[in-house]
C-alpha positions in Angstrom: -25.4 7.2 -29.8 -24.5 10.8 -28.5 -27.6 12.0 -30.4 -30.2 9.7 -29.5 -29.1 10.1 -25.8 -29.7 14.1 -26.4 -32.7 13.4 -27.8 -33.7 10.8 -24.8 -32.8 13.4 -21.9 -34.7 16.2 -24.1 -37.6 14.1 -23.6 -37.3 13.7 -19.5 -36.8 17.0 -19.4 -39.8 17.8 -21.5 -41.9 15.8 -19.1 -40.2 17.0 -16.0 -41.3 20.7 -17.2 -44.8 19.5 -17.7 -45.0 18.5 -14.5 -46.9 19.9 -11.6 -47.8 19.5 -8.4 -50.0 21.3 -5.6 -50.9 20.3 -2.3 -53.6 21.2 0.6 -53.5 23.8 3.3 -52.9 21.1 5.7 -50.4 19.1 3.3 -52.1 16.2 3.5 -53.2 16.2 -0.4 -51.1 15.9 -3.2 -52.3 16.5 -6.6 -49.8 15.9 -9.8 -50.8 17.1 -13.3 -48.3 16.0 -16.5 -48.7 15.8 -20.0 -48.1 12.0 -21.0 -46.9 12.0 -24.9 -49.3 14.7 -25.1 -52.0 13.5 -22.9 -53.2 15.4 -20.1 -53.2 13.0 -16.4 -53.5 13.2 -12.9 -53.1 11.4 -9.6 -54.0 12.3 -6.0 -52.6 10.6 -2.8 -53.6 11.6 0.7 -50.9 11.3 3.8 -49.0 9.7 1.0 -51.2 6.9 0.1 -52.4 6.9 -3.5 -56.0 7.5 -3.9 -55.7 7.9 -7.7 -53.5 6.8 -9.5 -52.0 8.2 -13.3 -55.6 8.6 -14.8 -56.1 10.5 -18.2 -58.1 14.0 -18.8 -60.2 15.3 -22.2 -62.7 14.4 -24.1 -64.4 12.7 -27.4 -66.0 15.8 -29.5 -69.3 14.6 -32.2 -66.9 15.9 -35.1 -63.9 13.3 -34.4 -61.5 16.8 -33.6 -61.1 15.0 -30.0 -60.0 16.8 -26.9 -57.4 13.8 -25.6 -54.1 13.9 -27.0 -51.5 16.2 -28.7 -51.5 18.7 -25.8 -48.6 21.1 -24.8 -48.4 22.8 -21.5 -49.0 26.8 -22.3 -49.2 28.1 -19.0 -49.4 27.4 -15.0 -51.0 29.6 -12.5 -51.2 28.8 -8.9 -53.4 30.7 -5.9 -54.5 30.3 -2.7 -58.4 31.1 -1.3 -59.2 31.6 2.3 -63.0 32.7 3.6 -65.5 32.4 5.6 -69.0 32.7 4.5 -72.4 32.1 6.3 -75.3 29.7 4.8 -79.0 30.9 4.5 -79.7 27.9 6.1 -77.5 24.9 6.6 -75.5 22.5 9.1 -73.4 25.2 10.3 -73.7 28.7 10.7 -70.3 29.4 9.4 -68.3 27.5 6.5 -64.4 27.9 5.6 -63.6 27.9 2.0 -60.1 27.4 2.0 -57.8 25.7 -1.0 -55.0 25.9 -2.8 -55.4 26.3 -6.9 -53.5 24.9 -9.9 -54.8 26.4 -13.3 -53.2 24.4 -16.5 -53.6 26.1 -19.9 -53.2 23.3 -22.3 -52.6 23.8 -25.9 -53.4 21.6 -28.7 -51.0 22.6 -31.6 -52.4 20.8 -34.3 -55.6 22.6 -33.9 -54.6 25.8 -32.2 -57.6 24.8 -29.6 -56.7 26.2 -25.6 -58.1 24.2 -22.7 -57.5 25.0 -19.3 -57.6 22.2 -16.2 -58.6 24.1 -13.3 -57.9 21.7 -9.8 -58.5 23.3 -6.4 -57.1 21.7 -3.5 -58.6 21.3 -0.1 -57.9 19.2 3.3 -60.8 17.0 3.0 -60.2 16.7 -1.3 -60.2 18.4 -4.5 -62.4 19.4 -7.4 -61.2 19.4 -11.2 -63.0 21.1 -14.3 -62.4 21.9 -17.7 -62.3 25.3 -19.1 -62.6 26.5 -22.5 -61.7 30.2 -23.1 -62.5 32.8 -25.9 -60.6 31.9 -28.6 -61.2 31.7 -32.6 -60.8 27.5 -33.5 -63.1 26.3 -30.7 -66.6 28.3 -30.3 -69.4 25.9 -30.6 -69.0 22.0 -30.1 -71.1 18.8 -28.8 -70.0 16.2 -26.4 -69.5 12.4 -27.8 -68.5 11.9 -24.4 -66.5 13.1 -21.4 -63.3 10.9 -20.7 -62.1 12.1 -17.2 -60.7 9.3 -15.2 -60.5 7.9 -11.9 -57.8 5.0 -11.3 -58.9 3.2 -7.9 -55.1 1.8 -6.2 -57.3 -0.7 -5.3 -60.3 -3.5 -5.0 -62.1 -1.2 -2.6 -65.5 -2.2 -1.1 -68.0 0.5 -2.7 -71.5 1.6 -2.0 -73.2 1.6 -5.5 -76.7 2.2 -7.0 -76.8 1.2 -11.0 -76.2 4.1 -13.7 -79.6 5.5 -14.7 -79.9 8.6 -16.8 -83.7 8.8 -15.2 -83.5 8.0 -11.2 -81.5 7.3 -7.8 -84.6 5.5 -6.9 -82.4 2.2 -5.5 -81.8 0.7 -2.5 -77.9 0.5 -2.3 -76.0 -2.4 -2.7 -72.4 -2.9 -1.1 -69.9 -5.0 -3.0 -66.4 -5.1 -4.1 -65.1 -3.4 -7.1 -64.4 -6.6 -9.2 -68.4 -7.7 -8.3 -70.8 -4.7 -9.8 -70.7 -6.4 -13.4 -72.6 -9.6 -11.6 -74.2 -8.1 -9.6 -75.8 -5.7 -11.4 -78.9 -7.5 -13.3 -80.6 -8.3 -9.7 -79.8 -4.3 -8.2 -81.6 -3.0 -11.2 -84.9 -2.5 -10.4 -88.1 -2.2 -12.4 -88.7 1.4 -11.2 -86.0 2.3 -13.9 -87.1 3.7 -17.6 -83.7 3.0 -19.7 -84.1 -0.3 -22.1 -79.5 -0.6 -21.4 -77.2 -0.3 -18.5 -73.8 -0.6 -18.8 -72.8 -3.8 -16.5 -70.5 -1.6 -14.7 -72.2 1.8 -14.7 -72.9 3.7 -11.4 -73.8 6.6 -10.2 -72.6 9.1 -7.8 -71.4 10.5 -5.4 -70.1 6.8 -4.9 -68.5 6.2 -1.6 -65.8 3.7 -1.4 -63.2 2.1 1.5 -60.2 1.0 1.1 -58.8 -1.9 2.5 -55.8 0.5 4.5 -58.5 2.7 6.0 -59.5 5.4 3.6 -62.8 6.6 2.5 -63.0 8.0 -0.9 -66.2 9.5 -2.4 -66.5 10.5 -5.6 -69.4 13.2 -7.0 -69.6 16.4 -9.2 -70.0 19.8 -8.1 -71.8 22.8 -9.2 -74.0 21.0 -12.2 -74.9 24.2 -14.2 -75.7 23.8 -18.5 -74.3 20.0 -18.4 -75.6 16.4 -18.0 -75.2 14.6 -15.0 -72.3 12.1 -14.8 -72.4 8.9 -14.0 -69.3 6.7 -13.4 -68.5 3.3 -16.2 -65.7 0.7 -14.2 -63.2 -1.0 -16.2 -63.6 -3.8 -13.9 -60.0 -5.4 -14.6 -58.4 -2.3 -14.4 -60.4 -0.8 -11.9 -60.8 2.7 -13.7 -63.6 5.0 -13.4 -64.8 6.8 -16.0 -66.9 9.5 -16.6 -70.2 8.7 -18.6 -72.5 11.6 -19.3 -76.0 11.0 -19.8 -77.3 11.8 -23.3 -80.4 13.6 -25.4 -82.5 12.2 -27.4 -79.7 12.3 -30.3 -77.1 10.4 -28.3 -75.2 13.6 -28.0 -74.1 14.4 -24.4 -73.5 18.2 -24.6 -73.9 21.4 -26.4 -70.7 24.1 -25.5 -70.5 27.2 -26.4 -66.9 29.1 -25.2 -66.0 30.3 -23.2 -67.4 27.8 -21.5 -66.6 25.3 -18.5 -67.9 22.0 -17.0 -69.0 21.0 -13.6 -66.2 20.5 -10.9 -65.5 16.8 -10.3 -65.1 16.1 -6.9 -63.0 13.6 -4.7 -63.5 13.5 -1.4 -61.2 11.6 1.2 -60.2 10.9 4.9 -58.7 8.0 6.7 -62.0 9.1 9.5 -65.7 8.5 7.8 -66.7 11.3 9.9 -64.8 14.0 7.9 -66.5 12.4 5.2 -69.8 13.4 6.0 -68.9 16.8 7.8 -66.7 18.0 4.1 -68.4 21.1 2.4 -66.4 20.8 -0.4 -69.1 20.3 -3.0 -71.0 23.7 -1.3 -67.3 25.7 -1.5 -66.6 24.5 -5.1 -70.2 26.5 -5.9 -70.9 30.3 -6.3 -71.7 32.7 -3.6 -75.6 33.2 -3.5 -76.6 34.9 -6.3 -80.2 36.2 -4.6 -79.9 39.6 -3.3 -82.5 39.1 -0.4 -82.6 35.7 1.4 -84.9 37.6 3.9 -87.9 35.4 2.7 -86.3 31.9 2.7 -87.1 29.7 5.9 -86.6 26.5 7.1 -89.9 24.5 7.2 -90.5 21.7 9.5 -94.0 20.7 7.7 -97.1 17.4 7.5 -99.4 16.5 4.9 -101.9 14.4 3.2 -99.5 12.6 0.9 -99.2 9.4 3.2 -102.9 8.7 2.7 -102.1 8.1 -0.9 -99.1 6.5 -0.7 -100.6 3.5 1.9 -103.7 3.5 -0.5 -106.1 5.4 2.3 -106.7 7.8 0.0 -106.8 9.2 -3.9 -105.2 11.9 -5.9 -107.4 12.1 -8.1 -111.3 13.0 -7.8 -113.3 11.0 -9.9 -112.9 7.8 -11.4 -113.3 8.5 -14.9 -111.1 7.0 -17.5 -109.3 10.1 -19.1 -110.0 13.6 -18.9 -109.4 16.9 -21.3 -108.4 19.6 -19.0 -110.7 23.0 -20.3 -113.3 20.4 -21.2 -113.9 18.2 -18.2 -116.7 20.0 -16.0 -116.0 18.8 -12.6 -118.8 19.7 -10.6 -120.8 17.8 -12.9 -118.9 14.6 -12.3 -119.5 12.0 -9.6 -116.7 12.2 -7.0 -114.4 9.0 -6.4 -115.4 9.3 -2.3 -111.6 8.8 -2.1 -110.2 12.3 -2.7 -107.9 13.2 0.0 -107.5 16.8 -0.7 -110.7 17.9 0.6 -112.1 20.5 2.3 -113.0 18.6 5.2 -109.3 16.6 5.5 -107.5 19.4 4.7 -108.5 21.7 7.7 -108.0 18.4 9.8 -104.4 18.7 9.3 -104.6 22.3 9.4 -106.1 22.3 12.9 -103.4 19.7 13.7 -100.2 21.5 12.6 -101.3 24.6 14.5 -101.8 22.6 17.8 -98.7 20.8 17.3 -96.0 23.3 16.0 -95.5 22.9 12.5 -95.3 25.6 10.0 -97.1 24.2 7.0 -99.4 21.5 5.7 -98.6 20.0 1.6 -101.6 18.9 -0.2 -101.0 16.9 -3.3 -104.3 16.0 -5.0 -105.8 19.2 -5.0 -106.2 20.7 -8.5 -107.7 18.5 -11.8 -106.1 16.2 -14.1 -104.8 13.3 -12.1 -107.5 11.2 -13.5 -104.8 10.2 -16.0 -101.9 12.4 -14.8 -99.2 9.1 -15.2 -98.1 7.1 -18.3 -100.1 8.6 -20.9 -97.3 10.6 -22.3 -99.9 13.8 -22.2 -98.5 16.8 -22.9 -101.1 19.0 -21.7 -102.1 17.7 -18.3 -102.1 19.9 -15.7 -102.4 23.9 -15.2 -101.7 24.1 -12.0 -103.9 26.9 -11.1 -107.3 24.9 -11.1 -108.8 23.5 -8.1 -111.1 20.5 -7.9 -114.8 21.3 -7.0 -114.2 20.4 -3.1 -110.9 22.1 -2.5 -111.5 26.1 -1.8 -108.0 27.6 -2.1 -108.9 30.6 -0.7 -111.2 29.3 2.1 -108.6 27.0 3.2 -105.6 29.4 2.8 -107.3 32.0 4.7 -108.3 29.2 7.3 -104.6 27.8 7.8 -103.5 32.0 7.9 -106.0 32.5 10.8 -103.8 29.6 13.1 -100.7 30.7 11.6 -100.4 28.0 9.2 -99.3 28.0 5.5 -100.8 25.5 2.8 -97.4 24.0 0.8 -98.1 24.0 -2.8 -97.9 20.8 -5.1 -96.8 21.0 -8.6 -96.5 17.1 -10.6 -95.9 17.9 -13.8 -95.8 14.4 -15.2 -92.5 14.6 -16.4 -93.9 17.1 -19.2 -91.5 19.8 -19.0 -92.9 22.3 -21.7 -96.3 22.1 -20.0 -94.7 23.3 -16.9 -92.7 26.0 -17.9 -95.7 27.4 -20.2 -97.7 27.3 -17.0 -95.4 28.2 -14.6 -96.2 32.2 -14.2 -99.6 31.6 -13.7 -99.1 28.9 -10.9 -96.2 31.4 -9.1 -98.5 33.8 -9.2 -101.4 32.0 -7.8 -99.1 31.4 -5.3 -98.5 34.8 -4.4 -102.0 35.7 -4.4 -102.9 33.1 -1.6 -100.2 33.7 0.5 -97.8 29.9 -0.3 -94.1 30.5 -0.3 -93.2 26.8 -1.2 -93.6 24.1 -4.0 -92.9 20.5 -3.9 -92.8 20.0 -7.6 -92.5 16.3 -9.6 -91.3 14.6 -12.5 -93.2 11.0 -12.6 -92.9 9.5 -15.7 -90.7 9.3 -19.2 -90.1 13.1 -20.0 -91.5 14.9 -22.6 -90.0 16.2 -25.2 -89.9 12.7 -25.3 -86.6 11.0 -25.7 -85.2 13.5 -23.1 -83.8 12.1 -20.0 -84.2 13.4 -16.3 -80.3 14.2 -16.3 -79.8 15.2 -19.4 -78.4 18.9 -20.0 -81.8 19.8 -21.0 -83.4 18.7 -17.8 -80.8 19.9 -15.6 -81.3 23.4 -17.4 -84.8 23.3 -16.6 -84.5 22.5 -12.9 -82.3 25.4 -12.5 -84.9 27.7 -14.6 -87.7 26.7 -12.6 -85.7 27.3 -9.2 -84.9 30.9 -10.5 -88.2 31.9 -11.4 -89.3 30.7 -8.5 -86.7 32.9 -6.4 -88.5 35.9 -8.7 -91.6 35.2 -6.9 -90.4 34.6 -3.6 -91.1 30.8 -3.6 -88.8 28.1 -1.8 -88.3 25.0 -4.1 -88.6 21.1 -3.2 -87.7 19.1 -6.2 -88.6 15.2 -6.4 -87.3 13.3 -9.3 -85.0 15.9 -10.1 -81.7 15.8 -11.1 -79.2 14.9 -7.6 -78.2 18.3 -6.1 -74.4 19.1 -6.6 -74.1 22.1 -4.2 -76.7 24.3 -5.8 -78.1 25.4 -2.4 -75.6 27.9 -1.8 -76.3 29.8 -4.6 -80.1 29.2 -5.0 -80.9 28.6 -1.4 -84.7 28.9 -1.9 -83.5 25.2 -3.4 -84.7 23.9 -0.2 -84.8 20.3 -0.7 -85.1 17.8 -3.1 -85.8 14.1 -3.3 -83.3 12.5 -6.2 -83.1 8.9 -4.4 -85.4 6.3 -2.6 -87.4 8.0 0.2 -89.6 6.7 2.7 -92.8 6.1 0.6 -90.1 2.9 -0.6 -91.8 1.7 3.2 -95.3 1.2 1.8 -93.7 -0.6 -1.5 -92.0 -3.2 0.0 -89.5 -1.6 1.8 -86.1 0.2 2.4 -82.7 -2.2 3.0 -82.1 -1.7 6.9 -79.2 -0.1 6.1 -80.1 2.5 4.0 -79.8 5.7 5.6 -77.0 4.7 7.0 -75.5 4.7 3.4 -77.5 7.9 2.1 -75.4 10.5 4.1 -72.3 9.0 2.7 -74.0 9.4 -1.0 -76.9 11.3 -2.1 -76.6 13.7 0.7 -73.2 14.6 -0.4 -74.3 17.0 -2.8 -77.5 18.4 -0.6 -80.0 18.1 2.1 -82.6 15.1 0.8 -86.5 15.5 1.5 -86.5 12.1 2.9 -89.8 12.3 4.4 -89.2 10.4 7.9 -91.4 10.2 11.1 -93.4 6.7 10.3 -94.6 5.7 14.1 -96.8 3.4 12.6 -94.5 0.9 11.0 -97.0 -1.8 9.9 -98.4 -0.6 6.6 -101.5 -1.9 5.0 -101.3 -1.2 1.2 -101.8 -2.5 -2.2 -98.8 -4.3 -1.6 -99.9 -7.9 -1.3 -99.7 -8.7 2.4 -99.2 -5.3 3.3 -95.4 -3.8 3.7 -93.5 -2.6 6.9 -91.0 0.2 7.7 -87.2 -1.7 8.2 -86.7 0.4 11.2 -87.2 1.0 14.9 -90.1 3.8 16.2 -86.8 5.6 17.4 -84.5 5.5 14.8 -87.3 7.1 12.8 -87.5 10.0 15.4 -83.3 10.1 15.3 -83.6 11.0 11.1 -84.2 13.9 11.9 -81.0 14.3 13.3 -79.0 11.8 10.7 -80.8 12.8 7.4 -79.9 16.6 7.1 -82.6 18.7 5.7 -84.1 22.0 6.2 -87.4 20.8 5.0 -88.6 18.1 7.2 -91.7 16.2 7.1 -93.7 14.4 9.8 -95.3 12.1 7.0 -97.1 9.6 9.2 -100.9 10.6 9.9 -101.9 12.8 12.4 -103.9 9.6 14.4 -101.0 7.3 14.7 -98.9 10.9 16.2 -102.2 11.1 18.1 -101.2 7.4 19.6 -97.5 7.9 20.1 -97.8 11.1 21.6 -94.8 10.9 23.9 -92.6 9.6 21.0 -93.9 12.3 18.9 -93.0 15.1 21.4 -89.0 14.6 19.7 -90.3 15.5 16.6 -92.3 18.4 17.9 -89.3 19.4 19.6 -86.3 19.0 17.1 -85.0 21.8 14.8 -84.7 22.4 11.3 -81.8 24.6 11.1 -78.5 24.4 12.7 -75.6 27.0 14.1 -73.3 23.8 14.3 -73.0 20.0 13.6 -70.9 17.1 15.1 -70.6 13.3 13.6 -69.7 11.2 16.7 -69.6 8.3 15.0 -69.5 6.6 11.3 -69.6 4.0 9.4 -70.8 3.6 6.1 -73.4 1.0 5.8 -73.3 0.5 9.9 -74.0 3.6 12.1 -73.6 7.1 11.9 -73.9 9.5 15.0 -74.8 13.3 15.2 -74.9 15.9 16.9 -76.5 19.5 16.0 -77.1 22.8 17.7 -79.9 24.1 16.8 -80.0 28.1 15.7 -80.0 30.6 17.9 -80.2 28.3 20.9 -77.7 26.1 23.2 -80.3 23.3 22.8 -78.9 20.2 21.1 -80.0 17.1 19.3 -78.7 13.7 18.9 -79.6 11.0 16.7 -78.3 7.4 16.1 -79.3 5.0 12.7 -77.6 1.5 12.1 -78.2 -1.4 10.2 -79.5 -4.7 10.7 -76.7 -5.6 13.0 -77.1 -2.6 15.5 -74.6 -0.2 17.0 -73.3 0.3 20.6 -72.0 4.0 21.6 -70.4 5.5 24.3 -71.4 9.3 23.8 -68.9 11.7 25.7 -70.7 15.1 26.1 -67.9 17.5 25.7 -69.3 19.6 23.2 -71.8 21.0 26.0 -71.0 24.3 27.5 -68.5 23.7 30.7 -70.4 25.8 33.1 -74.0 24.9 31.8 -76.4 21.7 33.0 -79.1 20.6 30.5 -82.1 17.8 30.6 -81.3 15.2 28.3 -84.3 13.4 26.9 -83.4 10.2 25.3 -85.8 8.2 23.1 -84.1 4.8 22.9 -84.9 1.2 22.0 -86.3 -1.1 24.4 -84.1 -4.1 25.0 -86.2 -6.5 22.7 -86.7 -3.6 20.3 -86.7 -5.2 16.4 -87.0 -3.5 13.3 -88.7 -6.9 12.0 -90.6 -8.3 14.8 -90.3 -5.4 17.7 -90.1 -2.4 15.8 -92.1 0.1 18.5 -90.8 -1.1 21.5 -89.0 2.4 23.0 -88.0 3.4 25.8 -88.4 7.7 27.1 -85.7 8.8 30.3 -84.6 11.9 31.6 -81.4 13.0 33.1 -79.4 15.8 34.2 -76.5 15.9 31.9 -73.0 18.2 31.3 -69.8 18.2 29.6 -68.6 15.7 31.4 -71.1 13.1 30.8 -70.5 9.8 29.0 -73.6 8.3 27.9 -74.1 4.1 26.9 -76.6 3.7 24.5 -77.6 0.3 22.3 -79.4 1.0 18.8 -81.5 -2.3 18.1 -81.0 -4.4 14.8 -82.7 -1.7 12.2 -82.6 0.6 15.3 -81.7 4.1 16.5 -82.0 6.2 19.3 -82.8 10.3 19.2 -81.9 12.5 21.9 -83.1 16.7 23.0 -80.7 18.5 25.1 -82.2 21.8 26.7 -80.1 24.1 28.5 -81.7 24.6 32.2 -83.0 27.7 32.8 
């Protein structure tokens, strides 16, 4: 009996020393790390609440030597980081990094292997990673699969899109835990290119609210040499776990030590509004790694793309069948009468930009191969360097220079990769020559090699390789179908946007759940500014869509995204005549900036409202803007951010009463008023509805 009791309090004590425990600046945080019969855990609560509970750590390795159990605690280091750092571009013009840090070397005897679980702890949530020193038993392995877990204390209500290795392109759906599995079969959409889905797999960043009044968001941070994670639910336990999207092999990741993984991230608050203003996933990257940032610039841009996308207009020039790029002879061909980037259209837009204040125009369309650019499988389809007969890239370029205007170049690569990058030299360089210093590249389409996903690690490799030859040619970098940004920005801020879920041109396809961006912020926006593409005045859209399709939102609310969906690349996609119609309306966008010294969230509620207020750079102007669901919002807006001493002219572009984002959607109101710091504005967002609002400083 005396020996088994020695051996018994041996044992507590032996866990007791593996123990550890770190909290916040603030002390709101906890984080606990212990090694469970030689498994590593954790758990997190937040003003004492749990927000995850005992969840296990490692992984499964393609050679069966797993990374899971049979761990001993080597080593514990603990450090504190404090500093300020200022964003190329972003929602404030100064960000604290400030955390404390709990560094776990882990050893696993029977294999001599070394692993060390890195956490850093902030006020708003933490980040965790795996790291994998020099050492002789573990140099090169692959990934069977990532098993980091997140044990939910509870049934929470979640915002989820389903799991996809290939796109975020989903409207949201808001549930309980315990319902994804059946609900999952009717929120997976046809836009999707993977034949399985897990019945419980979703993506992130995944926001979540508990039934006490937390908000807990989930994402990754700092995606670098890794496949994106999606998150599998064990629906009757209600644990998360990571899920790592494969190659075409089934293997989920090549490592080479000394190595680590992406930070995993868990955001939380008991106020939604610290949600959205957290920079965690920016701290939790590297400083910027380009030496001059002199050349990167907010753009505030139109274009020709909304032709195409409400069926106005064509990509392509000609209707022929296929085409053999080095073969075809264009100007021998008879032209579609479709093509929208033509001479003719393009200085329209030009002229239009310049008279109206915007810094660039994109043409998509412009150079050959997109008779039979999609769902070929082609691997030589583009070149990116050659024009069609009726677009003169140096006629027009030197045209849009003369008014101060830049042409935006467009790169679709048709999802074949190794085309691109054997291409890509040539198309930077074309770019130089003719004076562009942005791409909005594409990925449409299965990716070739084929069997590769969009998130793979090869994929997310590329992405980064084209955003850092681009930064060699001084070239700013909008990505659609990309991989979702995880931070990125900070250290490649010519990253300047990317698309990575359902945008706007979801309006001309049927349409966008009413409550959509008021979901995104909380979600895809966690990890970076989105290319959303708002400003659609005209909301009735005649397309191929049988019946036509409409925009689930009020004239204003679209004028307040530019406020609500953070970007520093923002688009007025509708066309030039309906701006032309709604000229008063159109004045906000004209008006509103694209880069901000700092940013306020009023109000928030995921899936209901969100309310912001910016100040835009260099200025004491400000900018207010208002989206909510189908239900509508009421706010009472106190002022007290304005400067005490100063008055302003408040402009606010506002629903009309019987404003409707289904039968009423342009019904809008315009007032002015003298306002201060001590004004307390009413305002009522329509069903579907917003309201935007300019505050200039009187001179």
């Amino acid at each position: 009996m005396k020996k088994g009791l020695l051996i018994f309090i041996c044992s507590i004590y032996s866990v007791l020393l593996a123990a550890e425990s770190i909290k916040s600046p603030d002390g709101n945080i906890t984080v606990s790390f212990n090694i469970d019969n030689g498994v590593p855990t954790y758990q997190m609560s937040y003003k004492e609440k749990p927000v995850i509970k005992k969840s296990s750590l490692g992984f499964q390795l393609m050679d069966g030597n797993d990374l899971m159990t049979g761990f001993s605690q080597q080593k514990v280091e603990t450090n504190t980081f404090d500093e300020t750092w200022k964003p190329v571009w972003g929602e404030e013009k100064e960000i604290r990094n400030h955390y404390n840090e709990l560094a776990v070397t882990l050893n696993q005897e029977s294999t001599e292997r070394q692993m060390i679980i890195r956490f850093r702890v902030y006020d708003d949530g933490i980040g965790l990673r795996y790291e994998f020193p020099q050492q002789k038993k573990l140099i090169y392995f692959v990934i069977k699969e990532e098993k980091t877990q997140f044990a939910m204390a509870g049934n929470h209500k979640a915002f989820w899109i389903p799991g996809d290795y290939d796109t975020q392109e989903y409207d949201y759906t808001t549930s309980r835990l315990t319902e994804i599995r059946g609900l999952m079969k009717q929120a997976i959409t046809p836009n999707s290119s993977q034949t399985e889905f897990s019945p419980t797999g979703v993506q992130t960043a995944l926001q979540m609210k508990t039934d006490d009044g937390l908000y807990i968001n989930i994402h990754e941070a700092a995606l670098v040499d890794y496949p994106c994670m999606n998150l599998n639910l064990d629906d009757k336990n209600l644990i998360f776990e990571s899920w790592l999207t494969p190659d075409a092999q089934g293997a989920k990741g090549y490592m080479q030590a000394p190595c680590h993984t992406p930070w995993r991230t868990v955001i939380v608050s008991d106020d939604a509004r610290k949600i959205l203003a957290s920079h965690l996933t920016l701290n939790l990257n590297e400083p910027c790694k380009l030496a001059d940032t002199s050349w990167i610039k907010p753009v505030k841009y139109i274009g020709v793309w909304w032709e195409m996308i409400t069926g106005k207009g064509s990509w392509a020039y000609t209707n022929l069948p296929s085409v053999k790029l080095g073969e075809t002879d264009y100007s021998k061909c008879k032209p579609n009468g479709k093509h929208t980037a033509n001479n003719d259209t393009v200085r329209r837009y030009i002229d239009f930009a310049a008279q109206n204040g915007f810094d660039q125009v994109l043409v998509e369309g412009w150079n050959e191969g997109w008779e039979d650019w999609f769902g070929k499988s082609k691997d030589y389809v583009f070149d990116f360097v050659t024009p069609y007969p009726d677009f003169n890239i140096k006629a027009l370029n030197d045209y849009a220079h003369s008014k101060n205007i830049r042409l935006m170049m467009h790169h679709e690569t048709s999802a074949s990769v190794r085309n691109y990058e054997r291409h890509m030299d040539e198309a930077y360089k074309l770019m130089n020559r003719y004076g562009y210093n942005a791409v909005k590249s594409g990925y449409v389409g299965n990716i070739i090699p084929r069997g590769e996903h969009h998130y793979g690690q090869w994929m997310v490799n590329h992405y980064l390789y084209a955003v850092k030859k681009a930064a060699d040619y001084h070239i700013m970098v909008n990505a659609h179908e990309a991989v979702r940004p995880t931070g990125l920005c900070r250290t490649y801020p010519n990253l300047i946007g990317n698309e990575s879920a359902r945008g706007t041109e979801y309006e001309a396809f049927g349409g966008n759940h009413p409550d959509h961006t008021t979901i995104l912020p909380f979600t895809r926006l966690m990890g970076g500014p989105m290319d959303y593409t708002p400003g659609i005045l005209e909301t009735q859209i005649y397309t191929f869509v049988p019946g036509g399709s409409y925009v689930r939102s009020t004239l204003a609310r679209q004028l307040a995204l530019y406020v609500t969906m953070y970007s520093p690349l923002q688009m007025a996609a509708d066309l030039p005549q309906n701006y032309e119609r709604f000229m008063d309306a159109f004045q906000f966008i004209k008006d509103v900036a694209v880069d901000w010294d700092q940013s306020i969230y009023l109000e928030a509620e995921p899936g209901d409202y969100i309310t912001v207020a910016r100040k835009a750079k260099g200025s004491n102007n400000w900018f207010i803007g208002n989206t909510s669901d189908e239900n509508g919002h009421v706010s009472t807006l106190k002022l007290d951010f304005l400067d005490k001493e100063k008055k302003y002219t408040a402009t606010i572009y506002a629903d009309a009463k019987n404003a409707h984002f289904k039968n009423n959607p342009k019904a809008y109101t315009i007032t002015k008023k003298t306002v201060d710091a001590k004004t307390v504005l009413h305002l009522k967002a329509a069903p579907g509805g917003g309201y935007a609002i300019s505050i200039f400083e009187k001179k």
